[in-house]
CHARMM-style PDB file with segment names, atoms N, HN, CA, C and O in Angstrom:
ATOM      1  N   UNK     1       0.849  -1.162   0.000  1.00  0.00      PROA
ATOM      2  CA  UNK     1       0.000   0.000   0.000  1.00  0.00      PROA
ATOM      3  C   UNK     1       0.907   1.241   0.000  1.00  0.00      PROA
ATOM      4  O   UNK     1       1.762   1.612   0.803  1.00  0.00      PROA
ATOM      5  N   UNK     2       0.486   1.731  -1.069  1.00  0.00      PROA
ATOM      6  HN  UNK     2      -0.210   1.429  -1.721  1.00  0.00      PROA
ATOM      7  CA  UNK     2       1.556   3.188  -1.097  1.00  0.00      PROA
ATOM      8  C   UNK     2       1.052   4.188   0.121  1.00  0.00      PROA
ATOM      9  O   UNK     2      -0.133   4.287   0.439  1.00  0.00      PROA
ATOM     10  N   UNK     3       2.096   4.892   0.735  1.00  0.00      PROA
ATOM     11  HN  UNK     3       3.059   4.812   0.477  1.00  0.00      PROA
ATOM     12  CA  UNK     3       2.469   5.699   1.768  1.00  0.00      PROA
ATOM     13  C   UNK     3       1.028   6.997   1.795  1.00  0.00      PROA
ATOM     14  O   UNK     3       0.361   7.392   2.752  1.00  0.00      PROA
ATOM     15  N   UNK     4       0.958   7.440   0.068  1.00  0.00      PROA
ATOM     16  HN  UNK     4       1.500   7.120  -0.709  1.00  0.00      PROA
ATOM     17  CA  UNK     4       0.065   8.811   0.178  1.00  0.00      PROA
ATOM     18  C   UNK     4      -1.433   7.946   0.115  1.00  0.00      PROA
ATOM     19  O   UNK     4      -2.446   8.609  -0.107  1.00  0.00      PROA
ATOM     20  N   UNK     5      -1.503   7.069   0.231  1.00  0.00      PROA
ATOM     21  HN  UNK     5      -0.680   6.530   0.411  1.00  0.00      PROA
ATOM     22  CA  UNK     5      -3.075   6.320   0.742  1.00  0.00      PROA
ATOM     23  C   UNK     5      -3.394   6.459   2.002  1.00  0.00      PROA
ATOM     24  O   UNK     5      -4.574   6.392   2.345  1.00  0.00      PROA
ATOM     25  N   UNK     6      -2.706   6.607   2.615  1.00  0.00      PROA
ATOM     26  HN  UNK     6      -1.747   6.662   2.337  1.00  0.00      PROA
ATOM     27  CA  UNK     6      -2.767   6.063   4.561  1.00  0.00      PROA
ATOM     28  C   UNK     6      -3.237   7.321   4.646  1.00  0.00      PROA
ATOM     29  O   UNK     6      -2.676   8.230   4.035  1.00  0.00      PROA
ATOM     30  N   UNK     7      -4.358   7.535   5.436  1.00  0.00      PROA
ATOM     31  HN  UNK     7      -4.814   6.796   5.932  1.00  0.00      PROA
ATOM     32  CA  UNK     7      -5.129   8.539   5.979  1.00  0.00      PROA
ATOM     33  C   UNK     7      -5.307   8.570   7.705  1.00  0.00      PROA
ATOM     34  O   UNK     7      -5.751   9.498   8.380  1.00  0.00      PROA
ATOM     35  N   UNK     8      -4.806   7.229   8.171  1.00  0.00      PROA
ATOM     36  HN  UNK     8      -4.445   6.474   7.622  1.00  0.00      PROA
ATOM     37  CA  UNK     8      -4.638   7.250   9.726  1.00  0.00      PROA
ATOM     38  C   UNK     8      -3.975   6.160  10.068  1.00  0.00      PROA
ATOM     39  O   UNK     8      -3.892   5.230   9.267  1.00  0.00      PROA
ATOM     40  N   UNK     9      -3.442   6.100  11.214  1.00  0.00      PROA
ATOM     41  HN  UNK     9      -3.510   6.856  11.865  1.00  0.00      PROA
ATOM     42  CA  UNK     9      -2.849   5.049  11.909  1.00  0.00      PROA
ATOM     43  C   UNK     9      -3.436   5.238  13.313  1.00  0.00      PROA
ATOM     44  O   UNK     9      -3.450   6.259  14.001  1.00  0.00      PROA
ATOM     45  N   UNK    10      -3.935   3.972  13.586  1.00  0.00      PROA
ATOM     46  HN  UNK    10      -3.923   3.143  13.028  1.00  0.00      PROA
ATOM     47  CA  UNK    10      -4.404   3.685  15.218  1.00  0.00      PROA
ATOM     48  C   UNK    10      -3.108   2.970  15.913  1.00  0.00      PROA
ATOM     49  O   UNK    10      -2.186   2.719  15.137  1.00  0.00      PROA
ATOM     50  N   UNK    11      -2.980   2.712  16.910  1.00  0.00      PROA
ATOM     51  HN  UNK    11      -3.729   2.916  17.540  1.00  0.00      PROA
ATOM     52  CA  UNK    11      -2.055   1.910  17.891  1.00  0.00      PROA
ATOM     53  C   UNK    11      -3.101   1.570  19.014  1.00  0.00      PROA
ATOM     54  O   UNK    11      -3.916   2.453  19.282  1.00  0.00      PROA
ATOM     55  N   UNK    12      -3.161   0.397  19.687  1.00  0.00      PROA
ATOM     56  HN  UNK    12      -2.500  -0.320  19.470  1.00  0.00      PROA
ATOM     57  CA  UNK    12      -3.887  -0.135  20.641  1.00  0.00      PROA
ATOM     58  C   UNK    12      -2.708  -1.393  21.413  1.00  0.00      PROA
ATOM     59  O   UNK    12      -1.978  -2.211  20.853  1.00  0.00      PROA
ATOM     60  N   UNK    13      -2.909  -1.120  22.820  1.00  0.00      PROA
ATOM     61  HN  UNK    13      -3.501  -0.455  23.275  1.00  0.00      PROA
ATOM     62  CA  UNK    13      -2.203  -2.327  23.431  1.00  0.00      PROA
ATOM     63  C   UNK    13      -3.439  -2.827  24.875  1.00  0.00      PROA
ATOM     64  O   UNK    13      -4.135  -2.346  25.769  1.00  0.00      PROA
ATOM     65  N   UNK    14      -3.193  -3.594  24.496  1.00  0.00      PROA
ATOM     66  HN  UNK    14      -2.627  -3.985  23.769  1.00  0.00      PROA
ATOM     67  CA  UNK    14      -4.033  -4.381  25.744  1.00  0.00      PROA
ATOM     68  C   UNK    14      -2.942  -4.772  27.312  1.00  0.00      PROA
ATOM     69  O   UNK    14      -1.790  -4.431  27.577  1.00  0.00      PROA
ATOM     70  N   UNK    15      -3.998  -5.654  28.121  1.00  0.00      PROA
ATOM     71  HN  UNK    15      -4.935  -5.931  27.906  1.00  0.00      PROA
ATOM     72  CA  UNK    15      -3.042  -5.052  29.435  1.00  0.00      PROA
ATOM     73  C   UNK    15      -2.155  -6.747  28.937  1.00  0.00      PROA
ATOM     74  O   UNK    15      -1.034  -6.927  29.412  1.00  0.00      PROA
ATOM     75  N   UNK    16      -2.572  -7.499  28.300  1.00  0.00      PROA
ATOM     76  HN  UNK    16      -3.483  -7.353  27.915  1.00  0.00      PROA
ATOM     77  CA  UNK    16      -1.387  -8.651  27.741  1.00  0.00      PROA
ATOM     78  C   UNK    16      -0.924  -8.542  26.713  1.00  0.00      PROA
ATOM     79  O   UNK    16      -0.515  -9.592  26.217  1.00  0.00      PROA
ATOM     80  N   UNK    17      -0.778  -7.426  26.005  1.00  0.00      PROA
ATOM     81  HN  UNK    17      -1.110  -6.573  26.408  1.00  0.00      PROA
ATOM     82  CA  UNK    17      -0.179  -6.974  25.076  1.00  0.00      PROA
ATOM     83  C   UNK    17       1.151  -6.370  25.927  1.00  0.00      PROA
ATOM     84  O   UNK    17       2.261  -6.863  25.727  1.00  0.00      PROA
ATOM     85  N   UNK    18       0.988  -5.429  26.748  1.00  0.00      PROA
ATOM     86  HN  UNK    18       0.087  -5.028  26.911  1.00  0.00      PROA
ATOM     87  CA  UNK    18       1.994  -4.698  27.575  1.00  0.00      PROA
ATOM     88  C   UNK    18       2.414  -5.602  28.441  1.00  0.00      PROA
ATOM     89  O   UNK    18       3.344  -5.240  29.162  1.00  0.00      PROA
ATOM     90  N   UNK    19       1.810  -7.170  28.650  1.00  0.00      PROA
ATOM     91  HN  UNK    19       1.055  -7.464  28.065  1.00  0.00      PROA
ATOM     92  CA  UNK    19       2.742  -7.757  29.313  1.00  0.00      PROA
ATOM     93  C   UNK    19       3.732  -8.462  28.548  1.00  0.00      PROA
ATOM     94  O   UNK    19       4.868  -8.568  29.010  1.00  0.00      PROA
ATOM     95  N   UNK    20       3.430  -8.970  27.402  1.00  0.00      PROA
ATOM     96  HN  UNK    20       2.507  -8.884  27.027  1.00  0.00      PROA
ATOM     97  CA  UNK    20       3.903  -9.364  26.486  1.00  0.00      PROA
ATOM     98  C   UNK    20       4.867  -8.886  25.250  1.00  0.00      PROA
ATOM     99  O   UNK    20       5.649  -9.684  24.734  1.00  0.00      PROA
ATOM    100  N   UNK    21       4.784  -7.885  24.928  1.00  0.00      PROA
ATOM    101  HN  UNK    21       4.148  -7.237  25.347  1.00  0.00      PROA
ATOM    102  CA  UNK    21       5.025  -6.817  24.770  1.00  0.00      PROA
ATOM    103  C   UNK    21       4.708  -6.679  22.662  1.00  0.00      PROA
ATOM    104  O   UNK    21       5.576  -6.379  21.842  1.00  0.00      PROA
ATOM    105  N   UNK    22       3.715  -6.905  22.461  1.00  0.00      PROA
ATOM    106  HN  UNK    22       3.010  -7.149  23.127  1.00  0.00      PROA
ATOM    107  CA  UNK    22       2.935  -7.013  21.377  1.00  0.00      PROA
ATOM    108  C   UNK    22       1.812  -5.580  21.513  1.00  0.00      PROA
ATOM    109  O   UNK    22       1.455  -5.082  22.581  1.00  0.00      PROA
ATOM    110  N   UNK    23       1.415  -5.131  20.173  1.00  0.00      PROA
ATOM    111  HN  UNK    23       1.705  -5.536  19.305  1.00  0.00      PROA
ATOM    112  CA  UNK    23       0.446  -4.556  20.030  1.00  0.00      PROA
ATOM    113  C   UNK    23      -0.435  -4.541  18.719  1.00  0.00      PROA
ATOM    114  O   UNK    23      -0.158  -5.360  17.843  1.00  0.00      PROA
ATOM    115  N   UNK    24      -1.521  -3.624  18.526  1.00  0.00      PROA
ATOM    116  HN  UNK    24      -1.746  -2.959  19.238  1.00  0.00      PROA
ATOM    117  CA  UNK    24      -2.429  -3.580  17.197  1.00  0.00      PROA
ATOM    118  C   UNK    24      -2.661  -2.289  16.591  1.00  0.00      PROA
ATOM    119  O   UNK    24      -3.151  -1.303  17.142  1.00  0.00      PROA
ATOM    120  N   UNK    25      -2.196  -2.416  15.220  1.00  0.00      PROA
ATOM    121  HN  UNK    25      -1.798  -3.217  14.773  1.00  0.00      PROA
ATOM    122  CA  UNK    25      -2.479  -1.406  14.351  1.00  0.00      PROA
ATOM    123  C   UNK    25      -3.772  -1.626  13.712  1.00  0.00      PROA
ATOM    124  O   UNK    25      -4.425  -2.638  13.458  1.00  0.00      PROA
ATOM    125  N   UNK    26      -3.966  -0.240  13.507  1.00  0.00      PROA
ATOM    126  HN  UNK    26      -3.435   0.583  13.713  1.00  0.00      PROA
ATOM    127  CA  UNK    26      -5.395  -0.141  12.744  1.00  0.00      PROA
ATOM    128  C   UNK    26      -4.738   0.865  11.335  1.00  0.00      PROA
ATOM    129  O   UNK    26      -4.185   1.938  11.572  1.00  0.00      PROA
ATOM    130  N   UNK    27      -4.882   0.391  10.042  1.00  0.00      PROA
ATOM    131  HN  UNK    27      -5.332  -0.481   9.849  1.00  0.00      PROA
ATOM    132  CA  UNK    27      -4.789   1.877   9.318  1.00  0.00      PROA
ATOM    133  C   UNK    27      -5.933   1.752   8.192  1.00  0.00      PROA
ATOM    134  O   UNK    27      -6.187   0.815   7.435  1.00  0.00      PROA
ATOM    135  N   UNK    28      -6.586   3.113   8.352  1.00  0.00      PROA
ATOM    136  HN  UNK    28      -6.380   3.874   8.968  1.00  0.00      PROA
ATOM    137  CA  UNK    28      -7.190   3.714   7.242  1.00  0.00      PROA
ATOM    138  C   UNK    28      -6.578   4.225   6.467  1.00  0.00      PROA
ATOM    139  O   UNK    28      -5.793   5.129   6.753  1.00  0.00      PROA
ATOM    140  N   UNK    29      -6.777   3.768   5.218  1.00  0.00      PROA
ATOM    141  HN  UNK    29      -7.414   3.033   4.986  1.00  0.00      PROA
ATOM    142  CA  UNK    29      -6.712   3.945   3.978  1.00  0.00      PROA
ATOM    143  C   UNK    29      -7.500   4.408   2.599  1.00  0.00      PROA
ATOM    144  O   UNK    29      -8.366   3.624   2.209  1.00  0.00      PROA
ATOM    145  N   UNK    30      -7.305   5.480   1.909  1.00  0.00      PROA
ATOM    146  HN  UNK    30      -6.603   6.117   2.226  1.00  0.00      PROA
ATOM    147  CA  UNK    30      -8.525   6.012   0.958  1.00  0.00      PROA
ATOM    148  C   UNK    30      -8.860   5.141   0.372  1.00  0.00      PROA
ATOM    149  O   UNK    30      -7.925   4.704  -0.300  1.00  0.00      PROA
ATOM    150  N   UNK    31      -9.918   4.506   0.223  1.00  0.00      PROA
ATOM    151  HN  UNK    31     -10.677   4.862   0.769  1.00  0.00      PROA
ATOM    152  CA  UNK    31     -11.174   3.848  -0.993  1.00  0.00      PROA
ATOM    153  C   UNK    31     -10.625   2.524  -0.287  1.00  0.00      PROA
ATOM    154  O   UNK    31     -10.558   1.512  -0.985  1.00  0.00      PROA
ATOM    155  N   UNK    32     -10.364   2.484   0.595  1.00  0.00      PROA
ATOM    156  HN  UNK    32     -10.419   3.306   1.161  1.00  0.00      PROA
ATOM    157  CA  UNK    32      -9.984   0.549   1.309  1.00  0.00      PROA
ATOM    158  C   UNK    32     -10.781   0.509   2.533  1.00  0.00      PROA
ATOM    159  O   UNK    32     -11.000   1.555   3.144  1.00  0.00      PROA
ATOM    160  N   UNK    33     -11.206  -0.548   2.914  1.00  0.00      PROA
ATOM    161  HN  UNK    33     -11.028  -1.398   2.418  1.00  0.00      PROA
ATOM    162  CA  UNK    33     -11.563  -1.032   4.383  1.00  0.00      PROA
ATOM    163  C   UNK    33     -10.321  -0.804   4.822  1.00  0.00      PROA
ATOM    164  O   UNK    33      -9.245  -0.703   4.232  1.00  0.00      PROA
ATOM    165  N   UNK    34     -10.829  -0.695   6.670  1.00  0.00      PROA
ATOM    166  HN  UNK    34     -11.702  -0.777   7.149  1.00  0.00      PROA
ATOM    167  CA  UNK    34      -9.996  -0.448   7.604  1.00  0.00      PROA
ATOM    168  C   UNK    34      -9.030  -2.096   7.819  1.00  0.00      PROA
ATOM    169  O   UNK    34      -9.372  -3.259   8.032  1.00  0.00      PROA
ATOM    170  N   UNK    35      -7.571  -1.312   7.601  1.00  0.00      PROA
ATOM    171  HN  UNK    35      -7.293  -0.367   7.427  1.00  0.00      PROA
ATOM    172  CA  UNK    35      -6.667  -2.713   7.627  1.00  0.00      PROA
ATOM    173  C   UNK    35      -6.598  -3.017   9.224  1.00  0.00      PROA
ATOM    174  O   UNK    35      -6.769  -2.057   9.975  1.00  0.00      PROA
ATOM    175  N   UNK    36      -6.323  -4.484   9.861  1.00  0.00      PROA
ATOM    176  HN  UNK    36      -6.184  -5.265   9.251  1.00  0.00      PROA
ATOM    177  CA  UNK    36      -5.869  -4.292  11.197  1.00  0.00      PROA
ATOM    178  C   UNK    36      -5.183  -5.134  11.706  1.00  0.00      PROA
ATOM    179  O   UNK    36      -5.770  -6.151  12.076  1.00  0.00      PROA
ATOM    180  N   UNK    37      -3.568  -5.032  11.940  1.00  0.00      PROA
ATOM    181  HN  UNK    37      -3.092  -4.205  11.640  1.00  0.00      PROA
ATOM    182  CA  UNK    37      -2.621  -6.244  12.285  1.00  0.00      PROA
ATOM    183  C   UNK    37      -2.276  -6.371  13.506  1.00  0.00      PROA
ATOM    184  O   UNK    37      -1.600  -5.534  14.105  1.00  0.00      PROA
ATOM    185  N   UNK    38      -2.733  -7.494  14.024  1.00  0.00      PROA
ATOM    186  HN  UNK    38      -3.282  -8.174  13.537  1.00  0.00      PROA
ATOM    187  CA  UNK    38      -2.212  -8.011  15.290  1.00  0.00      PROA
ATOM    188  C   UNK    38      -1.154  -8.280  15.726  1.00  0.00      PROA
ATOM    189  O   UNK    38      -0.549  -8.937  14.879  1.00  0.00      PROA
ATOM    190  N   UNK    39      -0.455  -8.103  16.786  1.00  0.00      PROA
ATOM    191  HN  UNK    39      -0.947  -7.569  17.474  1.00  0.00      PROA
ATOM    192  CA  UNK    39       0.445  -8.849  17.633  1.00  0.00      PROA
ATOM    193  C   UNK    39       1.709  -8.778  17.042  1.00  0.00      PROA
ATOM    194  O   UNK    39       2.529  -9.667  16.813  1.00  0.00      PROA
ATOM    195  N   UNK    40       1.748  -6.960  16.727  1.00  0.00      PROA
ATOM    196  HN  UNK    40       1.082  -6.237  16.914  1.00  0.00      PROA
ATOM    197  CA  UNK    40       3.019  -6.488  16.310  1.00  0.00      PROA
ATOM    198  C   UNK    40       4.294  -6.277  17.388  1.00  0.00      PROA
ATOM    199  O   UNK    40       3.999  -5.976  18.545  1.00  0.00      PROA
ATOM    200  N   UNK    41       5.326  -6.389  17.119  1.00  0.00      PROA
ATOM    201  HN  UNK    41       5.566  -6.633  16.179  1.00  0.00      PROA
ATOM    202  CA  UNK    41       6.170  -6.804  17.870  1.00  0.00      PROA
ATOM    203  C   UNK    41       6.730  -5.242  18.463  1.00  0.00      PROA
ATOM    204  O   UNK    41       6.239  -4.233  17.956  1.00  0.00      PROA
ATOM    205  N   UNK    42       7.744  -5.114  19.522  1.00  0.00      PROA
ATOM    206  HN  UNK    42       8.143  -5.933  19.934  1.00  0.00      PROA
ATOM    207  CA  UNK    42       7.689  -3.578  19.655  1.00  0.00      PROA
ATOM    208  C   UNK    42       6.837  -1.893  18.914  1.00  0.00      PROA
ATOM    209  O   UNK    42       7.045  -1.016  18.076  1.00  0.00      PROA
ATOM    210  N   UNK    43       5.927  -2.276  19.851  1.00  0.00      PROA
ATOM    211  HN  UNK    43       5.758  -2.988  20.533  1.00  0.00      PROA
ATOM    212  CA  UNK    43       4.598  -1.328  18.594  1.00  0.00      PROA
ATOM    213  C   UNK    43       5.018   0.067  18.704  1.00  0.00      PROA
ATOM    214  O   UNK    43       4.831   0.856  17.777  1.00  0.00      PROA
ATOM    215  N   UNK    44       5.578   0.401  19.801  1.00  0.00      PROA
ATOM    216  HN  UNK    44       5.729  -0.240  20.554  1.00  0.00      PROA
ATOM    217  CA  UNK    44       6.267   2.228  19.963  1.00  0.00      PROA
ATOM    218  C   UNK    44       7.018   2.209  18.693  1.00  0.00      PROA
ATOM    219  O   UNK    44       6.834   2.144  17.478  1.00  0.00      PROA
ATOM    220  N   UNK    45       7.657   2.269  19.295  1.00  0.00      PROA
ATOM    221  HN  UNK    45       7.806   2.321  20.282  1.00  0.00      PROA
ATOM    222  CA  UNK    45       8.824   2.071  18.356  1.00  0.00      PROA
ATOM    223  C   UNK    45       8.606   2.268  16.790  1.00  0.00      PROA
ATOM    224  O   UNK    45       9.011   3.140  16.021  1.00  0.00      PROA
ATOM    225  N   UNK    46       7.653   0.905  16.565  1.00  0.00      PROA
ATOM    226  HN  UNK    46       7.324   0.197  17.190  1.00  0.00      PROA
ATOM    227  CA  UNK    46       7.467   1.189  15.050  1.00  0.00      PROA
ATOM    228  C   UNK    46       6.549   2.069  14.904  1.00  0.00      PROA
ATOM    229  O   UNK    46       6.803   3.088  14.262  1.00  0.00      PROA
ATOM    230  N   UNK    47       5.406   1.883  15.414  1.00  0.00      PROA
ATOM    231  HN  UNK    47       5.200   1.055  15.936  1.00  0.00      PROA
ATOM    232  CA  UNK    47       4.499   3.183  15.555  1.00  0.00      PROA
ATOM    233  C   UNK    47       5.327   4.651  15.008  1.00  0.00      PROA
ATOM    234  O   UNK    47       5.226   5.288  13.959  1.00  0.00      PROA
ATOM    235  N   UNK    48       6.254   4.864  16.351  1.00  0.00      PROA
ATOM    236  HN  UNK    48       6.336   4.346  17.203  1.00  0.00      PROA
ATOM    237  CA  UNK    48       6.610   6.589  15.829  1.00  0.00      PROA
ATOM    238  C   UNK    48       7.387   6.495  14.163  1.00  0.00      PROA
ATOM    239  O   UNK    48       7.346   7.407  13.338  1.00  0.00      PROA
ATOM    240  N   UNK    49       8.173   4.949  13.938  1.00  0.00      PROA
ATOM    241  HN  UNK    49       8.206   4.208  14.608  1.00  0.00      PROA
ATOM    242  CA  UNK    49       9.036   5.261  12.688  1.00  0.00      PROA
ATOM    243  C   UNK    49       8.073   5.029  12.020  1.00  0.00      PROA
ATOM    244  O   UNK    49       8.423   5.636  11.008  1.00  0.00      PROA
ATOM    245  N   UNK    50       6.738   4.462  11.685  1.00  0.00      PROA
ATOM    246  HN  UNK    50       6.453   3.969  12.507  1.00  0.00      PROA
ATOM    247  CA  UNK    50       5.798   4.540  10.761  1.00  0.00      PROA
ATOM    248  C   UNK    50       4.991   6.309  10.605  1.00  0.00      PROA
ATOM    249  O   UNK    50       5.124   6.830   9.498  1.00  0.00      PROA
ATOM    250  N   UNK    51       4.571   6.751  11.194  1.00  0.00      PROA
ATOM    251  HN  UNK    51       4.462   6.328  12.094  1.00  0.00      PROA
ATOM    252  CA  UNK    51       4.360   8.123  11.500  1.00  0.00      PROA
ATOM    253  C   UNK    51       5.065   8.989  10.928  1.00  0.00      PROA
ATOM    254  O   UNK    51       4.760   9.783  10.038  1.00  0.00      PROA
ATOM    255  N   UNK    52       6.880   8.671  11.935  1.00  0.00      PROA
ATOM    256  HN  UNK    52       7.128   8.026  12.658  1.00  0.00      PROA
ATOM    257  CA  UNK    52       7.693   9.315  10.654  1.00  0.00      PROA
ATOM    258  C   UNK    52       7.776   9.629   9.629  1.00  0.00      PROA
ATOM    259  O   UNK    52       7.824  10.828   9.355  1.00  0.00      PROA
ATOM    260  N   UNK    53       7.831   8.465   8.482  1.00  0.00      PROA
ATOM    261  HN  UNK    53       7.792   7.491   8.704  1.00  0.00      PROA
ATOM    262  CA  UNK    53       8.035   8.071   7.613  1.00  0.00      PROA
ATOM    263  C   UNK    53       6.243   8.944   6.780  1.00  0.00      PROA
ATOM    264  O   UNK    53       6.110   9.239   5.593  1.00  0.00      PROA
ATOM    265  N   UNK    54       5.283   9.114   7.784  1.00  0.00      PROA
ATOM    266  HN  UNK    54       5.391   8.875   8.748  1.00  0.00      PROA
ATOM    267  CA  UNK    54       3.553   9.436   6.845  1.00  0.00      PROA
ATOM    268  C   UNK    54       4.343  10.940   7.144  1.00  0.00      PROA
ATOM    269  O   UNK    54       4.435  11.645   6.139  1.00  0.00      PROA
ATOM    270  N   UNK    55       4.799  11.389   8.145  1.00  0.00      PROA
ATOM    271  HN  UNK    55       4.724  10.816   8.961  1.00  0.00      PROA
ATOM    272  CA  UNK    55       5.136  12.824   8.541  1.00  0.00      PROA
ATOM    273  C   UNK    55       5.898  13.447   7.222  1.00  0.00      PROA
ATOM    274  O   UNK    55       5.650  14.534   6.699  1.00  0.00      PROA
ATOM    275  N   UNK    56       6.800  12.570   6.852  1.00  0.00      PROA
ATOM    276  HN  UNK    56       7.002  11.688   7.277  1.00  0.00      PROA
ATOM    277  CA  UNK    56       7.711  12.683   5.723  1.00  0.00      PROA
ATOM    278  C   UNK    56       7.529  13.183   4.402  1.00  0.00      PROA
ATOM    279  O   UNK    56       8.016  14.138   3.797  1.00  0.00      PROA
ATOM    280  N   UNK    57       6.218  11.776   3.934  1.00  0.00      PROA
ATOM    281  HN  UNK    57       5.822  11.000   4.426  1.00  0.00      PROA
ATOM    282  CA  UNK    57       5.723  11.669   2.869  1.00  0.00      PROA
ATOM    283  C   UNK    57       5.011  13.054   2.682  1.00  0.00      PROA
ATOM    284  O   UNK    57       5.092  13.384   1.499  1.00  0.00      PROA
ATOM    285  N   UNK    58       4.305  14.029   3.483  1.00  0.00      PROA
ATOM    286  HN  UNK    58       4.239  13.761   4.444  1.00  0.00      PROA
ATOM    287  CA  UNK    58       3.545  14.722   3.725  1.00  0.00      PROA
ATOM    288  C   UNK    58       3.495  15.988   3.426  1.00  0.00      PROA
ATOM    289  O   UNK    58       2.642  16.761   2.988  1.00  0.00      PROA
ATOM    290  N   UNK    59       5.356  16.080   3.983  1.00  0.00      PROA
ATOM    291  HN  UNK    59       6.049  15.452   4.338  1.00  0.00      PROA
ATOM    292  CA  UNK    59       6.313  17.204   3.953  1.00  0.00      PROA
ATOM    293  C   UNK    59       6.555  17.323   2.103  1.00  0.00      PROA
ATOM    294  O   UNK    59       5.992  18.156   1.393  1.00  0.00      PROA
ATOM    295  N   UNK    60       7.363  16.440   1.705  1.00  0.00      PROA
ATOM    296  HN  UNK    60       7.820  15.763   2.282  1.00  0.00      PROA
ATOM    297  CA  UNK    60       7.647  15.961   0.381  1.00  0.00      PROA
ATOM    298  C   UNK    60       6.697  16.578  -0.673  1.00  0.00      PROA
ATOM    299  O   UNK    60       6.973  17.447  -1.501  1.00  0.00      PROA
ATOM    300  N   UNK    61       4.996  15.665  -0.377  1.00  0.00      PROA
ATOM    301  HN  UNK    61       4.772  14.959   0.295  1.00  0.00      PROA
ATOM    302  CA  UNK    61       3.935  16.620  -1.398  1.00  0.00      PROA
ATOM    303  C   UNK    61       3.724  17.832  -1.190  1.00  0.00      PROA
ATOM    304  O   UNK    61       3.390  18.616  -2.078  1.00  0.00      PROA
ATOM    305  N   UNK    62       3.936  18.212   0.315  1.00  0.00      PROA
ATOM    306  HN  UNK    62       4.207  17.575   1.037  1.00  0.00      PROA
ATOM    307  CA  UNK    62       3.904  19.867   0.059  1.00  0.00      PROA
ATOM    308  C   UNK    62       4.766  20.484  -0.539  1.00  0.00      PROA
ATOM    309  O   UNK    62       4.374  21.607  -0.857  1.00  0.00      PROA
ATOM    310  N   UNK    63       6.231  20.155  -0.974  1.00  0.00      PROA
ATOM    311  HN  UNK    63       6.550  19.243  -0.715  1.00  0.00      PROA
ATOM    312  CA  UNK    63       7.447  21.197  -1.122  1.00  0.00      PROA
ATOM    313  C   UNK    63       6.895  20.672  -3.102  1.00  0.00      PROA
ATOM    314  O   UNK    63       7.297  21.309  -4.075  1.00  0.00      PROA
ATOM    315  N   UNK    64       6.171  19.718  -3.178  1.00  0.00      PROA
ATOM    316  HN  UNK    64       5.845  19.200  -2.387  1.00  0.00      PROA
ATOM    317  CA  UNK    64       6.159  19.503  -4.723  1.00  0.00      PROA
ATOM    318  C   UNK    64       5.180  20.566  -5.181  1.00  0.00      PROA
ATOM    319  O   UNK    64       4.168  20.966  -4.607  1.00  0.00      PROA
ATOM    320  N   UNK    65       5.673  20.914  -6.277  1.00  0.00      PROA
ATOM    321  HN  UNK    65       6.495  20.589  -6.744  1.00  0.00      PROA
ATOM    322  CA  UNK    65       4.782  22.328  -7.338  1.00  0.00      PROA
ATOM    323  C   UNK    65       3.961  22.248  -7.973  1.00  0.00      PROA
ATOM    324  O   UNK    65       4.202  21.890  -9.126  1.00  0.00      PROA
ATOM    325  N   UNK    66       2.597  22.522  -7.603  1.00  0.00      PROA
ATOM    326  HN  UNK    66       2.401  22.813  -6.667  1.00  0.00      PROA
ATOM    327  CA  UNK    66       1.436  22.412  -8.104  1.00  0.00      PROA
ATOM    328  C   UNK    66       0.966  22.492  -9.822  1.00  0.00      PROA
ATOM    329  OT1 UNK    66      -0.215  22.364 -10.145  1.00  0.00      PROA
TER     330      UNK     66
END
């Protein structure tokens, strides 16, 4: 799924998720059902470098010339 589709990212951890140390993404995506992957492995972590990376993409189409 290309990067300028993603319209949100959820993060969810449960209290055995945080014991475990797993969590769940949710992402919306334009013209797609809501995707949702379980029992991702350090979810901070990737969470903020996924974010990053939408923060990025974001920056990029704005500096591009209409």
């Amino acid at each position: 799924m290309p990067l300028a589709n993603v319209k949100d990212l959820g993060f969810e951890r449960s209290a055995a998720g945080n014991l475990f140390g797993y969590g769940t993404f949710t992402i919306t995506a334009e013209g797609k059902p809501k995707i949702v992957i379980d029992y991702i492995p350090y979810p901070e972590q990737l969470y903020l470098e996924f974010v990053a990376l939408l923060n990025r993409n974001d920056r990029e189409d704005d500096d591009e010339p209409d």
